[in-house]
Backbone as CSV, one residue per row, in Angstrom:
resi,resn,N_x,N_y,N_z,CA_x,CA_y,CA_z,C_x,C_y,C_z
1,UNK,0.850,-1.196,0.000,0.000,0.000,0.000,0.885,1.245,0.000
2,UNK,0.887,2.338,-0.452,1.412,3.699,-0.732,0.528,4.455,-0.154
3,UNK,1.311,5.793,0.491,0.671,6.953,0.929,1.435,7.585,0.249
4,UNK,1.251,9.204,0.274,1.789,10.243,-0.092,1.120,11.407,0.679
5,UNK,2.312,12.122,1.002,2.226,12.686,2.779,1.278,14.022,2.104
6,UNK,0.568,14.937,2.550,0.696,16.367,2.245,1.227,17.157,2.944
7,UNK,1.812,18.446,2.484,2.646,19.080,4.034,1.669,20.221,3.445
8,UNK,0.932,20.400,3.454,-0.424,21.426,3.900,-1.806,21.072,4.734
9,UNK,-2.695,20.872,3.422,-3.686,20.696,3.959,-5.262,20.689,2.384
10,UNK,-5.921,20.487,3.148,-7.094,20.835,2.178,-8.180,21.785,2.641
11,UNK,-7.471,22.840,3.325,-8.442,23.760,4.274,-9.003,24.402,2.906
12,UNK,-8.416,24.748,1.670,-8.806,25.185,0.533,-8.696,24.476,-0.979
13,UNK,-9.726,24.696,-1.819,-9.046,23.828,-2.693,-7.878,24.394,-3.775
14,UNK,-7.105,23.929,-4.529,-6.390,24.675,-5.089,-6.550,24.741,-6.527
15,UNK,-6.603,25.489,-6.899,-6.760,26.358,-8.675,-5.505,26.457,-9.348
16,UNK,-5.324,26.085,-10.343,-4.156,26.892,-11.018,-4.641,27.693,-12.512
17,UNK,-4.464,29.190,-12.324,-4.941,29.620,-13.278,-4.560,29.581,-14.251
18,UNK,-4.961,30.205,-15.454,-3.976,30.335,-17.005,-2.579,30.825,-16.985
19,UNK,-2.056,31.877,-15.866,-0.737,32.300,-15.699,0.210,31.358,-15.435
20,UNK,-0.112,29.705,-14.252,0.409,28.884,-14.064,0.216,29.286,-12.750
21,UNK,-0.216,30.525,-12.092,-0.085,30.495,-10.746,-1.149,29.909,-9.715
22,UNK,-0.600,29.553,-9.188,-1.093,29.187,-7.844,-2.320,29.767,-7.049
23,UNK,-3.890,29.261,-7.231,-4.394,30.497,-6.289,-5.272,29.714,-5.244
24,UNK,-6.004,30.482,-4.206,-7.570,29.536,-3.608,-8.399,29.878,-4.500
25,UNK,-9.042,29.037,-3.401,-10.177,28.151,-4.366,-11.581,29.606,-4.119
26,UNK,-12.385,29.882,-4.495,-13.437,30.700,-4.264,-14.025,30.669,-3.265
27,UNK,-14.480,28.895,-2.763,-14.929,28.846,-1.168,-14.024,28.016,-0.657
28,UNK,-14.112,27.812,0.529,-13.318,27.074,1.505,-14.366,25.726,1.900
29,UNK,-13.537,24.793,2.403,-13.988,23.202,2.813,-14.796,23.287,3.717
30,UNK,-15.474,22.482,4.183,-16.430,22.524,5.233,-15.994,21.134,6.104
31,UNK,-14.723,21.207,6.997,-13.806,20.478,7.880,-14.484,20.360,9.163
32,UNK,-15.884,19.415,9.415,-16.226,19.755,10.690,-15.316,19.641,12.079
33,UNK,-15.528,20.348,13.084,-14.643,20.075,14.096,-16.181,19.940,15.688
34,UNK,-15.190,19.646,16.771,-16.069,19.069,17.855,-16.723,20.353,18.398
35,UNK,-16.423,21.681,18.172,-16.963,22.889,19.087,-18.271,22.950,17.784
36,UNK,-18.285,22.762,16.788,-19.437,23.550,15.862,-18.995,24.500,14.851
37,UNK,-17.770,24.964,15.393,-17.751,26.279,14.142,-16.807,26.140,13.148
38,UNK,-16.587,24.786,13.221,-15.602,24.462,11.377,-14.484,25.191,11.219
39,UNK,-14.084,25.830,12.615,-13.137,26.703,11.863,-11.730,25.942,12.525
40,UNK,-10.853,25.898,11.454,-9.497,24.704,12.179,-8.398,25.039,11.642
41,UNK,-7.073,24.786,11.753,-6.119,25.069,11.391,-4.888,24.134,11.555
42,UNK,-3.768,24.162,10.920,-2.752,23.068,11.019,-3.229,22.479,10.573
43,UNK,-3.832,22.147,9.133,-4.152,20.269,8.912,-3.077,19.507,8.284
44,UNK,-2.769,18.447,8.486,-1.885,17.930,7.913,-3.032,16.281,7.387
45,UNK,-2.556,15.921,5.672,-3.225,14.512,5.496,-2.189,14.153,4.789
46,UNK,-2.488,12.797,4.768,-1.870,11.617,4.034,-3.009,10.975,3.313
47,UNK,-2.696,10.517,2.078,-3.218,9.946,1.050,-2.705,8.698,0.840
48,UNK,-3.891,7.599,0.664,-3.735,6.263,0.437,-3.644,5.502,-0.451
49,UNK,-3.305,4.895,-1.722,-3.574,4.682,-2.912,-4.686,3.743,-2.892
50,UNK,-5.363,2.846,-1.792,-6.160,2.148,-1.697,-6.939,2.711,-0.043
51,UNK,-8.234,2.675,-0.184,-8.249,3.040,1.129,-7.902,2.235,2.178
52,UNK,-7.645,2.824,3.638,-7.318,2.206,4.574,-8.276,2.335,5.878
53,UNK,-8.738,1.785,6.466,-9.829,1.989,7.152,-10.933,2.729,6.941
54,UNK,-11.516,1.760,5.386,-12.218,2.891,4.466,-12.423,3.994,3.937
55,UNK,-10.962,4.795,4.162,-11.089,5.874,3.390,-9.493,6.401,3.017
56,UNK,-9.594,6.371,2.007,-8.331,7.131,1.242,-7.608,8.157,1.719
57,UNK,-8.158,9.213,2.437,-7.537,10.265,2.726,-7.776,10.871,4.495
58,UNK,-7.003,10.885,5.354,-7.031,10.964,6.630,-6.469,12.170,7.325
59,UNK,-6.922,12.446,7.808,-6.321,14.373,8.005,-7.086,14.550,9.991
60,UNK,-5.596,15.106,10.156,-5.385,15.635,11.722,-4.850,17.098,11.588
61,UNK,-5.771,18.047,12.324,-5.893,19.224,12.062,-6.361,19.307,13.985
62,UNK,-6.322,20.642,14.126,-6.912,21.510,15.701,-7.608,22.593,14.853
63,UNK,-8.930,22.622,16.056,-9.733,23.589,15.278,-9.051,24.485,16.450
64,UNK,-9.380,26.006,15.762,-9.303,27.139,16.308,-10.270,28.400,16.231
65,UNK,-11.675,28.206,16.674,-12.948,28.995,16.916,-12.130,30.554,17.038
66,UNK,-12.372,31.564,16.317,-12.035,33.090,16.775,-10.910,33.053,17.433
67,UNK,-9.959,32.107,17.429,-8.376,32.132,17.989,-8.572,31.630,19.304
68,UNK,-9.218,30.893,19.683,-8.995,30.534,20.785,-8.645,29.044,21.208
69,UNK,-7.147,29.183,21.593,-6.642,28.177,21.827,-6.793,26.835,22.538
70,UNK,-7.766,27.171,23.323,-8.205,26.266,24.637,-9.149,25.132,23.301
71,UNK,-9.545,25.296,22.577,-9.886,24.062,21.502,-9.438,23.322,20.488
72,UNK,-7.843,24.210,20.437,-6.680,23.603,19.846,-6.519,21.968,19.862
73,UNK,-7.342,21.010,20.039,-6.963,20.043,20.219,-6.868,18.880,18.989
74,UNK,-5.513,18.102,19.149,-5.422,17.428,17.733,-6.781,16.482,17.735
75,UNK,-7.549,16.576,16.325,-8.878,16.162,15.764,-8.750,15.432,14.453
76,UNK,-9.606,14.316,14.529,-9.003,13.873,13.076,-10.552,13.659,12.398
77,UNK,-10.492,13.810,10.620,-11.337,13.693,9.829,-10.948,12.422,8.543
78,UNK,-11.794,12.226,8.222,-11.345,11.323,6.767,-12.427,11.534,5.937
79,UNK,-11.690,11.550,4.626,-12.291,11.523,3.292,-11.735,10.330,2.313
80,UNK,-12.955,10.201,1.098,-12.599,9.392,0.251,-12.336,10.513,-1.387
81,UNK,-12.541,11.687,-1.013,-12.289,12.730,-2.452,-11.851,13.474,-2.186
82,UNK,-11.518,13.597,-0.890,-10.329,15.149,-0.898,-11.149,16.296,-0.257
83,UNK,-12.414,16.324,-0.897,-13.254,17.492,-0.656,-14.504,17.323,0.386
84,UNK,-15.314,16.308,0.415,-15.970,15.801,1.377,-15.608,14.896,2.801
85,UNK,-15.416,15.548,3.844,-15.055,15.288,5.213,-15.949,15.002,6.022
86,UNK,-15.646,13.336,6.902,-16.675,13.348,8.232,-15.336,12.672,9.326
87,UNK,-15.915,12.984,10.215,-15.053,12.137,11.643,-15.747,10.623,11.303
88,UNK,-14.822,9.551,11.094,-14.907,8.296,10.872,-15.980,7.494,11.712
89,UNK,-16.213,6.817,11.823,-17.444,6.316,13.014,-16.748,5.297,14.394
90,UNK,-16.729,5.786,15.079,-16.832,5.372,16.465,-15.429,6.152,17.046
91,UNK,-15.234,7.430,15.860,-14.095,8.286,16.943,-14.891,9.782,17.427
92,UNK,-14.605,9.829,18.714,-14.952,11.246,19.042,-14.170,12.326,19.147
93,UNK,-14.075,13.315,18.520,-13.048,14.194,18.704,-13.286,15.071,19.935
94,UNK,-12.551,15.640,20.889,-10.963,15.691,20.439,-10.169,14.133,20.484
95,UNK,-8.870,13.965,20.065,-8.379,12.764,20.254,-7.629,12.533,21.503
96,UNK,-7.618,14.213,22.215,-6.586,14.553,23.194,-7.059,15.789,23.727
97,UNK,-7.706,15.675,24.802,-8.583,16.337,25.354,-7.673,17.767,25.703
98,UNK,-8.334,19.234,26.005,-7.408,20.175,26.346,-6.491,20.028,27.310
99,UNK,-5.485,20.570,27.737,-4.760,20.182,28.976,-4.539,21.303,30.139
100,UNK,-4.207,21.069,31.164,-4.548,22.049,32.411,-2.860,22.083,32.438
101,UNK,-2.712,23.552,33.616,-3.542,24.430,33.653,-4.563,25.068,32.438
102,UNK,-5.271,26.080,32.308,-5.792,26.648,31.339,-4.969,27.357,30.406
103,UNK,-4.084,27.776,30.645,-2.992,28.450,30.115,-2.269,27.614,29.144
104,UNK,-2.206,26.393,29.584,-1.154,25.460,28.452,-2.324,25.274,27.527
105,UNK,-1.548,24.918,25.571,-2.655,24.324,24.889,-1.814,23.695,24.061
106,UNK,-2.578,23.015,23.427,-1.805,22.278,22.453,-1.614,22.946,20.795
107,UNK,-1.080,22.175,19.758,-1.296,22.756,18.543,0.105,21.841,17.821
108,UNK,-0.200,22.646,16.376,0.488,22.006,15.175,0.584,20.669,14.981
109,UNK,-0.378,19.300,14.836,-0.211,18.223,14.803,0.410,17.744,13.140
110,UNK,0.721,16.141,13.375,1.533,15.785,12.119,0.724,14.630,12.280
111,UNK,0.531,13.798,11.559,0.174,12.556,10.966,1.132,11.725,9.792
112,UNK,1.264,10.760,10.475,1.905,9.591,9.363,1.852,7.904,10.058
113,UNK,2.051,7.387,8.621,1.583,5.886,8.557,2.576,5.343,8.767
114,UNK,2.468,4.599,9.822,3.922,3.416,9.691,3.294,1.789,9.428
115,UNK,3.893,1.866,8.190,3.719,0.663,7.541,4.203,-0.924,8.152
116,UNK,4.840,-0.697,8.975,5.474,-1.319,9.685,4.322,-2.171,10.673
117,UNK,3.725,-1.710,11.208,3.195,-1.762,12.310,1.504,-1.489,11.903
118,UNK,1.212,-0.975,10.473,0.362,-0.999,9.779,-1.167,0.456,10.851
119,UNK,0.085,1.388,11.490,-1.143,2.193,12.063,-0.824,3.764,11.839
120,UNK,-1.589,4.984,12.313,-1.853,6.172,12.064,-0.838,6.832,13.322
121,UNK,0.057,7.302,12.854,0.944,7.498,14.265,0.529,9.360,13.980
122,UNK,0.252,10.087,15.272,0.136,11.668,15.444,0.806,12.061,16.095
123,UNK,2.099,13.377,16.074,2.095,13.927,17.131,1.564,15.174,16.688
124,UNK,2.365,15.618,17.889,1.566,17.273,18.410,2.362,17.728,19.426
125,UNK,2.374,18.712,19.872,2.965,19.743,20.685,1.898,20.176,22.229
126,UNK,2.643,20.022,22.620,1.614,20.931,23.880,3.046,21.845,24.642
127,UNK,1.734,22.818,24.404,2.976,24.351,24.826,2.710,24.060,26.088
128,UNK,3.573,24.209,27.362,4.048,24.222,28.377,4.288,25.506,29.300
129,UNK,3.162,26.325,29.591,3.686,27.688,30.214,4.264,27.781,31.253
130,UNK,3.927,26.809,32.248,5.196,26.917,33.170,6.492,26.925,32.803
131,UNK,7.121,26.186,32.441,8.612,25.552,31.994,8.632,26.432,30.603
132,UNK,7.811,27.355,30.078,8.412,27.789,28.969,9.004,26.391,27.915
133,UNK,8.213,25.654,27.391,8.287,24.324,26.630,7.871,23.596,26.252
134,UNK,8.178,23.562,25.086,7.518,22.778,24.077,7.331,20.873,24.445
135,UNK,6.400,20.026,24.852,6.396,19.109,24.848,5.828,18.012,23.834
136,UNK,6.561,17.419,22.671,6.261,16.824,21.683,5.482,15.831,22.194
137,UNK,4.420,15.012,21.462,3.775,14.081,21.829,3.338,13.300,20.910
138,UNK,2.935,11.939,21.221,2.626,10.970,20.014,2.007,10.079,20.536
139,UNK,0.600,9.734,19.862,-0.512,9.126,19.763,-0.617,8.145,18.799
140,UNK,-1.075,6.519,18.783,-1.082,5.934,17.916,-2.251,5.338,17.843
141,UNK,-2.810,4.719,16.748,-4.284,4.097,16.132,-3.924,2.840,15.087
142,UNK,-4.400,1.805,15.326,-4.410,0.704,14.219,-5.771,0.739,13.703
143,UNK,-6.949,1.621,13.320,-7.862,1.354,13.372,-8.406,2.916,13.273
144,UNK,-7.663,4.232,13.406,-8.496,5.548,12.940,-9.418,5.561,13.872
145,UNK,-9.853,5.244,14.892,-11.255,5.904,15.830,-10.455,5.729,17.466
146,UNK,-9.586,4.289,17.807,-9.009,4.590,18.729,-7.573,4.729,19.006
147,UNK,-7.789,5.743,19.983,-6.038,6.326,19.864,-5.557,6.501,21.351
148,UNK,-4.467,5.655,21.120,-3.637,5.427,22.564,-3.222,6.659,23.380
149,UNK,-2.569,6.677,24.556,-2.584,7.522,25.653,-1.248,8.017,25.189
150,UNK,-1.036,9.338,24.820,-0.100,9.675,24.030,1.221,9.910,25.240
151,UNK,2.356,9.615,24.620,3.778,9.433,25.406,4.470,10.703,24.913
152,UNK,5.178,11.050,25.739,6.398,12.496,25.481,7.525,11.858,25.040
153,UNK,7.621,12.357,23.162,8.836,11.995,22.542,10.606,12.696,22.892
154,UNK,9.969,14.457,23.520,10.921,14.989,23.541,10.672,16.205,24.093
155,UNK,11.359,17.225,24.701,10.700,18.507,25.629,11.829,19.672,24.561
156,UNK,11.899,20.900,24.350,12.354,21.759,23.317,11.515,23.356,23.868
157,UNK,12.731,24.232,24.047,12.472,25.610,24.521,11.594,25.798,23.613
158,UNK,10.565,26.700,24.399,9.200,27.646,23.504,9.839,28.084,22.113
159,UNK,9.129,28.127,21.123,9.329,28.665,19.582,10.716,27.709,19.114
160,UNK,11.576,27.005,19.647,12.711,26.240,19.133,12.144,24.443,18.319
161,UNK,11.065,24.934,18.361,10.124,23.952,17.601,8.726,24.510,16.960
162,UNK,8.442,24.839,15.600,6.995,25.480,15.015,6.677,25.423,14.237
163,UNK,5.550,24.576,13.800,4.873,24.440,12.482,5.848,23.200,11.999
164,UNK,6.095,21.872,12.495,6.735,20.882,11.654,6.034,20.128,10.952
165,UNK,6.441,19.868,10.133,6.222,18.789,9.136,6.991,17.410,9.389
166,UNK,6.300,16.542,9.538,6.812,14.863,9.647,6.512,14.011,8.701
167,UNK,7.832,12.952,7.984,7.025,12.367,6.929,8.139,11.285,7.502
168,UNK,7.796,9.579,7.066,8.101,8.262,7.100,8.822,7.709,5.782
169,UNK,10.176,8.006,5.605,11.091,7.808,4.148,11.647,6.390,4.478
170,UNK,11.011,5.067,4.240,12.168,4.191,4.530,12.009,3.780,6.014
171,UNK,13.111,3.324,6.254,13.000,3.584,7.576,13.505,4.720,8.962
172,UNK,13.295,6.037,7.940,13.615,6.965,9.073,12.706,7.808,8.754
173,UNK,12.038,8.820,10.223,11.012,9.878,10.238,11.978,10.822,10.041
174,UNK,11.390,11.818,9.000,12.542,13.139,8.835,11.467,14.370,8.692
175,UNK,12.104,15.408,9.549,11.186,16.158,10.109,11.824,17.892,9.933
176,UNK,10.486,18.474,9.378,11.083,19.863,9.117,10.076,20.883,9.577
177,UNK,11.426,21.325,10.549,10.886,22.322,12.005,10.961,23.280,11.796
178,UNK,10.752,24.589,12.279,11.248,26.053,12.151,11.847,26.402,13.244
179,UNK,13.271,27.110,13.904,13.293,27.177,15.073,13.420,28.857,14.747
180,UNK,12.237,29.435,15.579,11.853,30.945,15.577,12.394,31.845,16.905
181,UNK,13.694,31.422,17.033,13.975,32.269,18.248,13.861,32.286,19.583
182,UNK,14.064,32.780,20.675,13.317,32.642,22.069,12.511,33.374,21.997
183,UNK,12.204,34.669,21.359,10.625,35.453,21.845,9.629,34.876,20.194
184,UNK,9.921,33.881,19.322,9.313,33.631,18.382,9.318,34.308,17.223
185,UNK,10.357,34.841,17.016,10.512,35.917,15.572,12.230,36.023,15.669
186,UNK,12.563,36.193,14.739,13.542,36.326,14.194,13.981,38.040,13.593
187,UNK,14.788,38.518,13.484,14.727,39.721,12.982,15.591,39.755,11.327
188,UNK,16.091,38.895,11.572,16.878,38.281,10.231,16.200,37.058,9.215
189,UNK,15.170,36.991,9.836,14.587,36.003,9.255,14.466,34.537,9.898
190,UNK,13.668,33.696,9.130,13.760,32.403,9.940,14.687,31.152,9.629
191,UNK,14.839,31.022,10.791,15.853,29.748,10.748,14.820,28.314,10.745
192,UNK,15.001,27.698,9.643,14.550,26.315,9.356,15.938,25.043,10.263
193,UNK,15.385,24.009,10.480,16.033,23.152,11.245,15.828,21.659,10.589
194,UNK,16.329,21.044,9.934,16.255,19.958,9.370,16.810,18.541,10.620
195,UNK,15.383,17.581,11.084,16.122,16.783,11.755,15.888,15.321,11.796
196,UNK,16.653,14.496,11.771,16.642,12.995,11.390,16.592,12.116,12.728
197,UNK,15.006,11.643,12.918,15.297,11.003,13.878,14.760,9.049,13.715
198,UNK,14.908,8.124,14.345,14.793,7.181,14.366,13.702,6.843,15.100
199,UNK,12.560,5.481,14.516,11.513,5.176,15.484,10.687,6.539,15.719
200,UNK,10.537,6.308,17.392,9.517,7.583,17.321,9.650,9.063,17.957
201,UNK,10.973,9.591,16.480,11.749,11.154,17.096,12.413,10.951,18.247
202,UNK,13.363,9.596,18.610,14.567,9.714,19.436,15.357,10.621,18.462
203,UNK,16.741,11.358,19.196,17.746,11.671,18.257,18.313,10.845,17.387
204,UNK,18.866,11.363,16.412,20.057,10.481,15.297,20.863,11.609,15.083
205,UNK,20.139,12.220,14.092,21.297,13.307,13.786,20.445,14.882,13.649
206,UNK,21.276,15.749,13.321,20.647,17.311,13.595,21.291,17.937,12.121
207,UNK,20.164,18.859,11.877,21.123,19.573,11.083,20.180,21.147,10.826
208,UNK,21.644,22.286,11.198,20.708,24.038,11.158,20.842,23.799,9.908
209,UNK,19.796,24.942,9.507,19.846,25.554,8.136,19.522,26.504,8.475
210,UNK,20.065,27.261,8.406,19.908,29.061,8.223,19.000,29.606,6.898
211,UNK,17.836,30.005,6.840,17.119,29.886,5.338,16.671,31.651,5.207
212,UNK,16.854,33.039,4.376,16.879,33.972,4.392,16.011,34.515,3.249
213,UNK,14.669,35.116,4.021,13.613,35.721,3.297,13.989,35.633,2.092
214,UNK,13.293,35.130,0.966,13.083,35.498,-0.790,14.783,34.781,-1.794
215,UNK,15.266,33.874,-0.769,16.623,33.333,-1.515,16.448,31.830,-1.548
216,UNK,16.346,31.190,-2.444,15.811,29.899,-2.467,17.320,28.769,-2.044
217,UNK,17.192,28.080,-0.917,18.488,27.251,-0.582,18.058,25.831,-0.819
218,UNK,19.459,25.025,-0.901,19.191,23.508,-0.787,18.992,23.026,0.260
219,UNK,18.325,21.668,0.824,17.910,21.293,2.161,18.956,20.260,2.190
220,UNK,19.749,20.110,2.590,21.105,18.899,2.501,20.311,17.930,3.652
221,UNK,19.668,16.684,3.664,19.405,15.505,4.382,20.222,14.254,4.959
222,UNK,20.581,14.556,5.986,21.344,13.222,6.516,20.642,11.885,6.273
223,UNK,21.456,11.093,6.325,21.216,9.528,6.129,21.545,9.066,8.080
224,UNK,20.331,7.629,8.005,20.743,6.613,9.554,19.651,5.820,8.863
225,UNK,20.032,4.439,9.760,19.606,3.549,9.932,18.384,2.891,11.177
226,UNK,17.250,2.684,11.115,16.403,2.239,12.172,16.166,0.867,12.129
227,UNK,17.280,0.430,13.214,17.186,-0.604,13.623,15.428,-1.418,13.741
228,UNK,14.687,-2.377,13.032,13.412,-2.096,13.659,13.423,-3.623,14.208
């Protein structure tokens, strides 16, 4: 079976006009989420070449109602066309309920398939306001509706982890982070972080990339081995 990761989303559909460019779509998707108001962000899907727990296309996204974080919670949907979305039957969203204090929330989830083991592996982040920190997390499903009691892959100063992308090459997860500074901005621009880890985001290897507004660079990728 084949997937093919997306590192966006289908919050819109996409057009390409007569120029060749790139635009949205006129309306936007209708992505239900657990509060009511459809409104969500971060989605990340993977595509199936055959479906897999009846449906081709599987997407983990946090809704975010008028910005409010406290409903940030990773949520998952599936489709069989890309464009029509329901929560699968017998999962309730959230998958990972908010977390206390009120102040901490979660956000930016990833989704990918390990073929291996034949299930829907998620993480996600939960910001940490005490400790100022990022706590990675990962949730797994053989089955899309139930999802295990998620374990801490790794802990990472506030903004030194944002907006990653995770994809399953082989046998290594390779993962592309942004690290935005200690107050979350950069004044020079942003620094991208390319990092290779084994299993589920132990270390292997690291690598900065320094990447500078409007100059297009190469992403140089380390090679390792996962023992499985």
């Amino acid at each position: 079976m084949l997937i093919r990761p997306f590192w966006g989303g289908f919050l819109h559909r996409i057009f390409i006009s007569p120029s060749g460019i790139v635009e949205n779509a006129p309306s936007h998707l209708d992505i239900p989420t657990y509060d009511g108001k459809n409104q969500c962000t971060h989605p990340d899907v993977i595509e199936f070449t055959e479906p897999w727990q009846c449906y081709k296309y599987w997407m983990v996204m946090t809704p975010y109602p008028d910005y409010n974080q406290r409903y940030e919670n990773p949520s998952v949907v599936a489709s069989n066309d890309g464009r029509s979305w329901e929560v699968p039957p017998g999962l309730t969203n959230p998958i990972v309920p908010a977390p206390l204090p009120e102040q901490d929330y979660h956000n930016d989830p990833e989704i990918v398939y390990h073929d291996v083991y034949n299930e829907l592996w998620i993480y996600y982040q939960l910001v940490n306001s005490r400790d100022n920190q990022i706590e990675v997390k990962l949730t797994k499903s053989s089955d899309g509706a139930h999802w295990s009691k998620p374990i801490n892959i790794l802990n990472i100063p506030v903004f030194q982890w944002t907006s990653p992308s995770i994809i399953k090459q082989g046998n290594l997860f390779k993962v592309w982070t942004v690290n935005a500074g200690a107050e979350g901005r950069l004044g020079n621009g942003v620094i991208g972080t390319i990092k290779e880890y084994i299993e589920a985001l132990y270390y292997m290897t690291r690598k900065m990339i320094p990447l500078r507004y409007g100059i297009p660079q190469p992403i140089e990728r380390g090679t390792g081995i996962l023992d499985m």
